[in-house]
N, C-alpha and C positions, 0 to 999 in steps of 0.2 A: 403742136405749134399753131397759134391763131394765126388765121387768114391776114393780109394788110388788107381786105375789105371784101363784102359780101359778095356771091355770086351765085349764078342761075344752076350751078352744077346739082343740086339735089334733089331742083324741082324737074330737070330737065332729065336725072334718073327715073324720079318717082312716071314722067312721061314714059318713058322706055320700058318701064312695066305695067304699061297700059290703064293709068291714071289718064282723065282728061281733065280732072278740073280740079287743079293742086291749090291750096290757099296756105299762107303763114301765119302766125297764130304769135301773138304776145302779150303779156300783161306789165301793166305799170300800177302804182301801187300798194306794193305788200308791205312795206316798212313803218309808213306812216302810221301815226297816233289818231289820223282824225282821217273821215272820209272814204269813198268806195275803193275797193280795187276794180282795175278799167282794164276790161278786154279788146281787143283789134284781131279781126281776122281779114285778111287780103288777099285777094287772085288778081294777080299779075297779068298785064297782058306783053307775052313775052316779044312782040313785036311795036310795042310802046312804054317801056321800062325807062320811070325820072331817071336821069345821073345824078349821081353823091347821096343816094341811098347808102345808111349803114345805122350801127347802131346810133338811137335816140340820144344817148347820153357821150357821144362823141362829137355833136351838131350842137351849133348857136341855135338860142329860142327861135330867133328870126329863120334862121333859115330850115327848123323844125317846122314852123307852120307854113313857110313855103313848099316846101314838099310834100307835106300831108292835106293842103289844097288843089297839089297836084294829084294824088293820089285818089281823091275824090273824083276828078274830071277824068282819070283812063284807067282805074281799077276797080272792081269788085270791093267796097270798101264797106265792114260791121263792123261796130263797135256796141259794147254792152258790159255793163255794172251789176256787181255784185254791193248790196249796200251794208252799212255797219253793221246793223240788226243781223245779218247772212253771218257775215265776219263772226260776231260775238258767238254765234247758236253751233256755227258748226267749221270755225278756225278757218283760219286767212289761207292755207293751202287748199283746202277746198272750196273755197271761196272764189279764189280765183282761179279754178279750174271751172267754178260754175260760171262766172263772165267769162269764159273763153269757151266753153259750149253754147254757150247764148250766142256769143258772136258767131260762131259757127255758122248756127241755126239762122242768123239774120241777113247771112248772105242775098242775094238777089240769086244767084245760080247755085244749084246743090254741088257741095264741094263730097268729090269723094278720097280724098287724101289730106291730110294735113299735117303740115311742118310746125311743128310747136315748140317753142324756148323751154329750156329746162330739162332734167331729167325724168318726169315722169309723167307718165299720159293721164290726163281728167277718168277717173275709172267708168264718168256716164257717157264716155264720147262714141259714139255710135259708126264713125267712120275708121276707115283705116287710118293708123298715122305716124309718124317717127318722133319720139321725142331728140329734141335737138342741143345738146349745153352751149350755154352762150353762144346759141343759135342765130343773134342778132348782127352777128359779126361773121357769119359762114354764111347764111342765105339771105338772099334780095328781097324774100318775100315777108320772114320773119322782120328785116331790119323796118319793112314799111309798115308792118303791123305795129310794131317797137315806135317808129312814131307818130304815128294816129292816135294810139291809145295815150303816148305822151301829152301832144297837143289838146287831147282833149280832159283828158283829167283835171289837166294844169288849168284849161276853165273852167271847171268844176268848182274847184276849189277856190279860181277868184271871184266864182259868183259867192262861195259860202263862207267867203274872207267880208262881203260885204253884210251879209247878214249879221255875222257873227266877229265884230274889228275888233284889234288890239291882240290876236293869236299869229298874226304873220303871214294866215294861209297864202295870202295873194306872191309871195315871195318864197315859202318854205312847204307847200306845196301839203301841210300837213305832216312833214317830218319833225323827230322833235326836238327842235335847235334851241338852244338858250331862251332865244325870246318866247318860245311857245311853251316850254318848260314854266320859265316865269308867269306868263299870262296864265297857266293851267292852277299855279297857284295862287295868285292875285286875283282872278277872274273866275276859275272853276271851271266844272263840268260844262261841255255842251251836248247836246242829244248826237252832233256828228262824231263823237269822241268813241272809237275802239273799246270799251269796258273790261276788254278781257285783255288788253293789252299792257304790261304791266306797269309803268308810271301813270297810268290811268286810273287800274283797278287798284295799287296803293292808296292814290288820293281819295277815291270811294270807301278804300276798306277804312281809312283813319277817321273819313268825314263819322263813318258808323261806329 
């Protein structure tokens, strides 16, 4: 049964077994057509924890970057990108296990445990760690990782919605909703486009 909302109890185990420096670990886009997948690692400081932490995609945009500006100013806060070219050479699941070692790695204090979403651990992770299923809705520290990496994707992509107008990123985050379907046929290939992805690597394979 899912929690009604996240809490300290697994970071506050992994303390009990003599963990000092526990961080959460999430990624945001594996689905999309266009663009990186975007890792967040976070340590908490369990004596300065925002309220209304939870998962990313249960929170208004507004009050996603409100939190993840908090998050900045009283936690341990990485974030790191896995790019298309990663995506295409060696698949979106390793992909974004490799942004979520990076982020790791970019912490400010070495994390020696980490609570990571999903079922299965980054095979190059060097620390101890749990993998966690819909982790963003059980721990406090996963849900703040879940929106860091939200918030920040989501300007990723309105920065590469301006380079590249008429595909929706600034709105569709690089998923592929009708209008970006459309645009991919009207407009084509762009270099931030998934190739291996497969309404991508069709319109490639037809173009050849």
């Amino acid at each position: 049964m899912t929690k009604p909302a996240p809490d300290f109890l697994l970071e506050s185990a992994a303390f009990d077994r003599g963990a000092f420096y526990v961080c959460g670990v999430d990624e945001v886009g594996r689905g999309p057509l266009a663009g990186p997948v975007t890792a967040a690692a976070v340590r908490l400081d369990p004596n300065n924890i925002p309220k209304g932490l939870n998962d990313s995609k249960k929170l208004s945009a507004k009050r996603r970057e409100a939190l993840s500006a908090e998050l900045y100013e009283c936690a341990d806060v990485s974030v790191a990108h896995a790019t298309v070219q990663e995506i295409d050479q060696i698949n979106i699941l390793r992909a974004s296990h490799l942004a979520m070692c990076r982020a790791i790695a970019g912490l400010a204090g070495r994390a020696d445990f980490a609570l990571i979403d999903g079922n299965l651990l980054p095979r190059d992770l060097t620390i101890p760690a749990a993998a966690i299923v819909k982790g963003d809705t059980q721990s406090l520290s996963i849900s703040a990782a879940s929106i860091v990496a939200k918030v920040c994707r989501d300007l990723v992509m309105v920065d590469l919605a301006q380079q590249h107008p008429g595909y929706g990123w600034e709105t569709n985050a690089g998923y592929g909703t009708a209008m970006h379907l459309s645009a991919l046929r009207n407009i084509g290939v762009t270099p931030h486009h998934r190739q291996t992805f497969k309404p991508i690597h069709n319109i490639l394979y037809q173009e050849k």
